[in-house]
MOPAC internal coordinates of N, CA, C and O (Angstrom, degrees):
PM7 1SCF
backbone

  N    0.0000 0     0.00 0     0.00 0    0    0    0
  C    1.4486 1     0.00 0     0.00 0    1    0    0
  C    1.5306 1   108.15 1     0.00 0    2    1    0
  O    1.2310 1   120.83 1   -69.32 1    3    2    1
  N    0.9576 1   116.02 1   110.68 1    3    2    1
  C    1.7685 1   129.83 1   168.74 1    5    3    2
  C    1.5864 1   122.71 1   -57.51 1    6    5    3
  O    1.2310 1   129.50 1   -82.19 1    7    6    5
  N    1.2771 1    99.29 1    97.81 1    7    6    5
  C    1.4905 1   109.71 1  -179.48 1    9    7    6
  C    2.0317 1   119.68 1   -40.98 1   10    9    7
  O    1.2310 1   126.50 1   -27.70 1   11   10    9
  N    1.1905 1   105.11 1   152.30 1   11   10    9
  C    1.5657 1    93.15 1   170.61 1   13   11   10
  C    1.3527 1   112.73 1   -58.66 1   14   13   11
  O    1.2310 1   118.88 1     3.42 1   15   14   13
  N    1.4714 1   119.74 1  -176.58 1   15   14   13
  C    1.6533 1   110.83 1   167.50 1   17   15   14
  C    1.4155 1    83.66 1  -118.30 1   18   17   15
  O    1.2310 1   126.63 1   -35.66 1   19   18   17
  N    1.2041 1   104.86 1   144.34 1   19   18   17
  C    1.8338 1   112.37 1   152.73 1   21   19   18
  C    1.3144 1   132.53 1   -41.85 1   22   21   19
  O    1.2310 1   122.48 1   -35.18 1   23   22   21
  N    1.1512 1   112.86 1   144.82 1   23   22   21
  C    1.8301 1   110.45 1  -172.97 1   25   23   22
  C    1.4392 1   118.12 1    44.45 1   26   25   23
  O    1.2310 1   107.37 1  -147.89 1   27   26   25
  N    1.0477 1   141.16 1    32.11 1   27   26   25
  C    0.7790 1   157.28 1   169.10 1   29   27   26
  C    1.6915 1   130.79 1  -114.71 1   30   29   27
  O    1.2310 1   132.46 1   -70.57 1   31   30   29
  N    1.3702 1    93.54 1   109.43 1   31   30   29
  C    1.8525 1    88.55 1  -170.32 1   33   31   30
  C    1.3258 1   118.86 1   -59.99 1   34   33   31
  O    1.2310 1   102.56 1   -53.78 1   35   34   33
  N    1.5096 1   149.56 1   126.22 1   35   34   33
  C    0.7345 1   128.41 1   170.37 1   37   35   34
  C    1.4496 1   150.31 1   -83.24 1   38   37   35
  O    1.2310 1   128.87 1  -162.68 1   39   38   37
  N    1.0635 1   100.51 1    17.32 1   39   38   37
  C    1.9026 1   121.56 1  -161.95 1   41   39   38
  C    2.0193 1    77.80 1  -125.56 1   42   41   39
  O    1.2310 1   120.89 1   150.81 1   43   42   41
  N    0.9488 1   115.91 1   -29.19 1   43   42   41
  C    1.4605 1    89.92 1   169.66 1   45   43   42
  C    1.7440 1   130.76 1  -134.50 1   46   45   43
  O    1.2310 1   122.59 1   175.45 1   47   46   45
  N    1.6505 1   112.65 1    -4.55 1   47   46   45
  C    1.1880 1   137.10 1   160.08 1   49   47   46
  C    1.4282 1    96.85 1    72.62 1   50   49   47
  O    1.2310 1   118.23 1  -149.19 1   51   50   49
  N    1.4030 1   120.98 1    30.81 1   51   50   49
  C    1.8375 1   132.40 1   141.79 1   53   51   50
  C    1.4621 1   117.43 1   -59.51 1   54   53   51
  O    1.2310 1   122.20 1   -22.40 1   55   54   53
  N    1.0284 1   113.40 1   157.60 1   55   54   53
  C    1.5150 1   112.61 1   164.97 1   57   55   54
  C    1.6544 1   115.69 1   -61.87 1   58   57   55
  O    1.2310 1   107.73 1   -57.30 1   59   58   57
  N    1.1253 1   140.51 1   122.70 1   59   58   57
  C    1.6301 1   123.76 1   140.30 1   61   59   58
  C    1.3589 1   142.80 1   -46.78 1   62   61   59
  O    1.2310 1   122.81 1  -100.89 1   63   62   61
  N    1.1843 1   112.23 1    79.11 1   63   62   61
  C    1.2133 1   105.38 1  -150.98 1   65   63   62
  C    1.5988 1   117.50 1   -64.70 1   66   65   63
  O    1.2310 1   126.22 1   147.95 1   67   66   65
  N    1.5684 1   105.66 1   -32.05 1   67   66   65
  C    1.4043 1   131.62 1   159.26 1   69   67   66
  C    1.2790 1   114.88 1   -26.95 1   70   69   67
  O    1.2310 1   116.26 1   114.08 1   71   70   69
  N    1.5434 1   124.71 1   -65.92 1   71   70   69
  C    1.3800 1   140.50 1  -170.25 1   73   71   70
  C    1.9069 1    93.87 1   -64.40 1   74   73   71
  O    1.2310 1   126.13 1   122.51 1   75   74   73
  N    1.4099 1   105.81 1   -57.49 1   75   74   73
  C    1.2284 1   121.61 1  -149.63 1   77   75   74
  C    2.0294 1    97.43 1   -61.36 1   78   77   75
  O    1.2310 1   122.98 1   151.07 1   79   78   77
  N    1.3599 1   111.88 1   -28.93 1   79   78   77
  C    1.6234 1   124.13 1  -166.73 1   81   79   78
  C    1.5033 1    90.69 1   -85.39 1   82   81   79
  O    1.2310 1   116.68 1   155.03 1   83   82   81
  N    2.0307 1   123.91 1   -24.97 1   83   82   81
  C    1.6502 1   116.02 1  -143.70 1   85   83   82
  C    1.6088 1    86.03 1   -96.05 1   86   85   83
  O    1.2310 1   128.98 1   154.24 1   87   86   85
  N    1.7644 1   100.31 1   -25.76 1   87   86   85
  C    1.9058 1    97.11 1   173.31 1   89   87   86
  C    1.5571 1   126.10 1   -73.79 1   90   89   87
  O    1.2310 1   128.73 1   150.73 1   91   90   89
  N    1.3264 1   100.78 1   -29.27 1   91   90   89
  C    1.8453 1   118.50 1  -161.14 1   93   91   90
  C    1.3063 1   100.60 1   -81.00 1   94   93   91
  O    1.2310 1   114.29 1   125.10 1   95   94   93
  N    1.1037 1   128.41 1   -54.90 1   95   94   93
  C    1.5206 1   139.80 1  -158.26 1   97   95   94
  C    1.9393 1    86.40 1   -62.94 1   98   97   95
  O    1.2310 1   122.20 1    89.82 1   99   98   97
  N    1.4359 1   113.38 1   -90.18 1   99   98   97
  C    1.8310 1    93.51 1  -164.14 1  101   99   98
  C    1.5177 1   122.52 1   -32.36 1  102  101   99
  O    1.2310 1   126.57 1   143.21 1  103  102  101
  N    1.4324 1   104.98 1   -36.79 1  103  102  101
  C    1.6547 1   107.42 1  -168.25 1  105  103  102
  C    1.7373 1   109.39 1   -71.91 1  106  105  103
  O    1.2310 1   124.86 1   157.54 1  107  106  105
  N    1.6170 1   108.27 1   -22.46 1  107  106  105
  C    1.0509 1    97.59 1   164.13 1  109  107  106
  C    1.6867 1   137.66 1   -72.43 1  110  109  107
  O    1.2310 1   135.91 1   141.16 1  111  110  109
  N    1.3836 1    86.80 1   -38.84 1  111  110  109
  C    1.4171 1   113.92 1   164.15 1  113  111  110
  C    1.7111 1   115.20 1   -43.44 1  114  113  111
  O    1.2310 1   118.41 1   134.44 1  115  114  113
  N    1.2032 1   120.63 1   -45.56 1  115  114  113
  C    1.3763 1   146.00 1  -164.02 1  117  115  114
  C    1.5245 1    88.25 1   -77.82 1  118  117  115
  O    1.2310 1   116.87 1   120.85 1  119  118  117
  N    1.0042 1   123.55 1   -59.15 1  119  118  117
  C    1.8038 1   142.81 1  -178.23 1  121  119  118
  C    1.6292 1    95.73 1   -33.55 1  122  121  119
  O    1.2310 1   136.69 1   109.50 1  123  122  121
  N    1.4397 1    85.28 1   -70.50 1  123  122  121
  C    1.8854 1   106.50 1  -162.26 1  125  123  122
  C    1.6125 1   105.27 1   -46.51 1  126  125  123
  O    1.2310 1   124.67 1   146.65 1  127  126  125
  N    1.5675 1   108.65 1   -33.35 1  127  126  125
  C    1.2640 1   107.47 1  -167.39 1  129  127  126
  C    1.5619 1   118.17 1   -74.91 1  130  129  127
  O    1.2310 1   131.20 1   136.67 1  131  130  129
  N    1.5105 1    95.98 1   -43.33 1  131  130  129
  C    1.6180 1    94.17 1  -169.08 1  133  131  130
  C    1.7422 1    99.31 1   -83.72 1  134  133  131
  O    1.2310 1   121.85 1   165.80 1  135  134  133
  N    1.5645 1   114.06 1   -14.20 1  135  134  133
  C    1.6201 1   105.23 1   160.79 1  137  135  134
  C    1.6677 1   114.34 1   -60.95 1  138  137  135
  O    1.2310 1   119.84 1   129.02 1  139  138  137
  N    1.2508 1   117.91 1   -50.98 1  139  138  137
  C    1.7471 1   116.39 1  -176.19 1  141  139  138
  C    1.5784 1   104.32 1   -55.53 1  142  141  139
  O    1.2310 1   119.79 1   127.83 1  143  142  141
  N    1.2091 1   118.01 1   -52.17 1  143  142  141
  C    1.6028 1   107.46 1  -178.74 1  145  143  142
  C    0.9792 1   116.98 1   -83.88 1  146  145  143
  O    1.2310 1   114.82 1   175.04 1  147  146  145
  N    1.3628 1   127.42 1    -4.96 1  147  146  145
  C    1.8235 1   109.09 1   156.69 1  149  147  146
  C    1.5410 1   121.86 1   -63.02 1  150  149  147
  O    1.2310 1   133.48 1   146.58 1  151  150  149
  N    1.6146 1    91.54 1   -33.42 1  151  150  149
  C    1.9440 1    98.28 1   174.91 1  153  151  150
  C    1.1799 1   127.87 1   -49.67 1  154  153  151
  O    1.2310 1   129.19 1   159.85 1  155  154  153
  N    1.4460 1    99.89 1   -20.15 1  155  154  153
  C    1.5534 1    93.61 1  -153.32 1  157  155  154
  C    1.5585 1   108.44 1   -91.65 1  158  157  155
  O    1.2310 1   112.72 1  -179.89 1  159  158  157
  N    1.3321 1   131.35 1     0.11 1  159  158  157
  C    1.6504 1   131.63 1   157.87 1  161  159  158
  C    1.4643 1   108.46 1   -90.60 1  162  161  159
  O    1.2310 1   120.32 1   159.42 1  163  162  161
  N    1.4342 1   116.98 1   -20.58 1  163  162  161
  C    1.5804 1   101.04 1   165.41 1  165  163  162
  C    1.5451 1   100.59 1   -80.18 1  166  165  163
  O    1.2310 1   118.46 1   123.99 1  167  166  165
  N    1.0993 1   120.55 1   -56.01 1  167  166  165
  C    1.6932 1    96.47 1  -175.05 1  169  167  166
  C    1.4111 1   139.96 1   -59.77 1  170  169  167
  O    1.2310 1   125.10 1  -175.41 1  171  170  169
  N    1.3083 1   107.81 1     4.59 1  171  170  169
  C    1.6672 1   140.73 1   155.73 1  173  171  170
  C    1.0646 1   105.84 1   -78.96 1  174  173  171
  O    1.2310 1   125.35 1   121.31 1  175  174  173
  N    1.2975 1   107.32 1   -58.69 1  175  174  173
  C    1.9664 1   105.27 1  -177.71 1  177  175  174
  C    1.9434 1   102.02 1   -43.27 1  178  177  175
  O    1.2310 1   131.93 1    99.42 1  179  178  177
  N    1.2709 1    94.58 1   -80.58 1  179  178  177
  C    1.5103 1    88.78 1  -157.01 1  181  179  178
  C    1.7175 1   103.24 1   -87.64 1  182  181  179
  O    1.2310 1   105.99 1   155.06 1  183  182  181
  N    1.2314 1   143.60 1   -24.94 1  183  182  181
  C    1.0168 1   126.88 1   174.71 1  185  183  182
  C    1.8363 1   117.58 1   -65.77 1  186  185  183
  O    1.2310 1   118.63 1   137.99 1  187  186  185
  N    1.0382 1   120.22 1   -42.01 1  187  186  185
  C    1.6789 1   149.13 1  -179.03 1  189  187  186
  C    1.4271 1    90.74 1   -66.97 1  190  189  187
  O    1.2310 1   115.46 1    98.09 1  191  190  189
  N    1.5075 1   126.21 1   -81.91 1  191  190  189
  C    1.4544 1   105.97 1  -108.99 1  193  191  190
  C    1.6645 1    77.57 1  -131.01 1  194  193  191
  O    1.2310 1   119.97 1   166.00 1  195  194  193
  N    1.6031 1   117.67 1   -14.00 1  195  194  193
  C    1.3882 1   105.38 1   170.09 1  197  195  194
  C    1.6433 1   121.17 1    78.90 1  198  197  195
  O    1.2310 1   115.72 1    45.45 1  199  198  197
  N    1.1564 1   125.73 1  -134.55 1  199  198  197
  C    1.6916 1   162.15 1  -153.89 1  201  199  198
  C    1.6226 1    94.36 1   -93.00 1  202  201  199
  O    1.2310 1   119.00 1   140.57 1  203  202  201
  N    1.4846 1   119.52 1   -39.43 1  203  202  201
  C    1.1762 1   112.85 1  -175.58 1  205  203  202
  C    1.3871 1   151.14 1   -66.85 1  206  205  203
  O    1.2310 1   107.35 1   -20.34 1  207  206  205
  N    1.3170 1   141.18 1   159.66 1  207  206  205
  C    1.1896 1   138.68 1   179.15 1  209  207  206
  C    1.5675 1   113.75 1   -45.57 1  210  209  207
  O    1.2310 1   121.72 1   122.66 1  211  210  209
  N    1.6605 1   114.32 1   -57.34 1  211  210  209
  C    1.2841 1   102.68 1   166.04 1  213  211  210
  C    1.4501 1   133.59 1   -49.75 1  214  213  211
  O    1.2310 1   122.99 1   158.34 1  215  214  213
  N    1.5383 1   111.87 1   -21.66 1  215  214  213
  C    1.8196 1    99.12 1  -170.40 1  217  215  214
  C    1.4362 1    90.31 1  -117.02 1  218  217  215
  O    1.2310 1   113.76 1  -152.54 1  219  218  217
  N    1.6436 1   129.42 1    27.46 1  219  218  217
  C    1.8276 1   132.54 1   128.26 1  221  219  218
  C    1.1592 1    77.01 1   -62.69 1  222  221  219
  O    1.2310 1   110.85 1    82.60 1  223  222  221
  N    0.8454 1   134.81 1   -97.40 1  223  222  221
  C    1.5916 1   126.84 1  -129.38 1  225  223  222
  C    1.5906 1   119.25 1  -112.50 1  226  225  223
  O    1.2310 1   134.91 1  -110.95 1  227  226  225
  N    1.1673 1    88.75 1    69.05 1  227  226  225
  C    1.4622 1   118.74 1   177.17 1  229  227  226
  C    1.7769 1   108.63 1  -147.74 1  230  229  227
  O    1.2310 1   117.02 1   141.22 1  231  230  229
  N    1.4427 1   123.28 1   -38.78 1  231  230  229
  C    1.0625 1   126.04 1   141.53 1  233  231  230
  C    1.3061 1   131.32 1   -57.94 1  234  233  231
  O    1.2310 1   124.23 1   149.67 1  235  234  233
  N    1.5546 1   109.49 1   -30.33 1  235  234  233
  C    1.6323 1   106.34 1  -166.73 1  237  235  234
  C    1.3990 1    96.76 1   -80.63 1  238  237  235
  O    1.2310 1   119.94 1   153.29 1  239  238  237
  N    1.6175 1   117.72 1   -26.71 1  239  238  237
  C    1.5605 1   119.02 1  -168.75 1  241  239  238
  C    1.7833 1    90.66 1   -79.56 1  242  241  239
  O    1.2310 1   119.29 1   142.48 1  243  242  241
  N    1.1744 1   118.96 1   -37.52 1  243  242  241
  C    2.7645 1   108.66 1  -173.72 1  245  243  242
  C    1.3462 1    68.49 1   -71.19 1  246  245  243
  O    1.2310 1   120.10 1   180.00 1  247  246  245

């Protein structure tokens, strides 16, 4: 027996776009998040701390 396919309508074998926006949207969301808090020791690095030893290795640690 042949499984459904995902996102995929089945009465007409279109995309869902519905399903496809109800999956994308958190994971993007999820994305955005662990992207904003990675920034935030590079933007210490060079906005903060500059030229210095701490923001070497404050970058070398994001």
């Amino acid at each position: 027996m042949p499984s459904a396919k995902p996102f995929l309508d089945p009465a007409t074998g279109d995309p869902d776009t519905g399903r496809i926006l109800s999956e994308a949207v958190p994971l993007a969301k999820l994305i955005g998040v662990f992207v904003a808090v990675s920034l935030v020791p590079f933007g210490f690095a060079f906005l903060a701390f500059g030229h210095s030893v701490l923001g070497v290795i404050l970058t070398l640690i994001g």
